[in-house]
N, C-alpha and C positions, 0 to 999 in steps of 0.2 A: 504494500500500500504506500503512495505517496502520500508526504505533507503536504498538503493545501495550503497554501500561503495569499492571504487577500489584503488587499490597501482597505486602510481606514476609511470610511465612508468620506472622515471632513477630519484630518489632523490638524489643521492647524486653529488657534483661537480666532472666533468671528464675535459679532455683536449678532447677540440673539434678532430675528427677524421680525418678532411679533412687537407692534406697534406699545402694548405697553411693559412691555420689558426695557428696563433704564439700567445702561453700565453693568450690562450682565457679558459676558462672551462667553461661548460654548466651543467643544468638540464635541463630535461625536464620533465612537471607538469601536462601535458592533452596533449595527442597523439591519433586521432580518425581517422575515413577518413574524416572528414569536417574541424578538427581544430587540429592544435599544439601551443601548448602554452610554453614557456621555457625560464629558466634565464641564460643569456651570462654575466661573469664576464671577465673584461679585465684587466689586469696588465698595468702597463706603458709599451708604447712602444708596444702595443698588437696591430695585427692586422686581421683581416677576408678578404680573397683575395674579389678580383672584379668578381663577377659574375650572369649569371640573377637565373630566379625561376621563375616557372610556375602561382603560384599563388600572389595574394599580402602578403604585408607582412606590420605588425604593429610593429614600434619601438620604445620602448617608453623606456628614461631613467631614473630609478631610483634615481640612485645616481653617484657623480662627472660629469665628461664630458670628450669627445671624437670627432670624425671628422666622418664624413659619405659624400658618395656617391652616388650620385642615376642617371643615365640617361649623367652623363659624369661630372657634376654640384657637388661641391664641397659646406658643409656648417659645422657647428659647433654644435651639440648637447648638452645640461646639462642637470641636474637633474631639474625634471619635466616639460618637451617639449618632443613630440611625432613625430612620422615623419612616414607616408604610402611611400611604397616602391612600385609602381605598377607591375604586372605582368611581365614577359620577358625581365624588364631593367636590365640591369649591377648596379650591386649594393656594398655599401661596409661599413667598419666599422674599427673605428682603434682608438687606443688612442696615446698620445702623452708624456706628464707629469706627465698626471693625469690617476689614476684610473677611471672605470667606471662601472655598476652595469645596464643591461638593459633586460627590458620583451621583449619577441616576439612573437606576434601574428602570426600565418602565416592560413591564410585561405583557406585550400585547396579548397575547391569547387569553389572558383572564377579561376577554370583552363581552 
């Protein structure tokens, strides 16, 4: 059997496209129909609007810390504490002072 070897869907950092996402930039690092995977870098001050998604989602922060939302429910995030985001909830992300550095799971097949 060979190794398959595939390019990163989007290696390098962009500014997220979605009109209310502020000083966020993304990769993304495995893009399939079951799974995306990809790193959200946030600036101070950075935020990702309120909104749901069909599938769940895995958030997990690497480095510094930020605020999130999930279902209306306000909490605090840092580095190394994870957080499931369930299906169809209003969701969100933002930072404050501090930088932040986070993976995202999203599994599509849980739709």
């Amino acid at each position: 059997m060979a190794t398959e070897i595939h390019a990163v869907p989007r290696p390098e950092w962009s500014p997220l496209p979605d009109e209310g996402c502020v000083r966020v930039e993304g990769k993304v690092l495995i893009a399939d129909k079951e799974l995306v995977v990809a790193m959200l870098r946030f600036d101070r001050g950075a935020t990702i609007h309120e909104h749901p998604a069909g599938h769940d989602i895995d958030v997990v922060c690497l480095e510094g810390r930020g605020k999130m939302s999930v279902g209306g429910e306000e909490a605090e995030i840092a580095a190394g504490q994870r957080v499931r985001w369930p299906a169809k909830e209003n969701h969100r992300l933002w930072t404050e002072g501090e930088e932040m550095l986070t993976l995202m799971i999203e599994r599509l097949a849980s739709r």
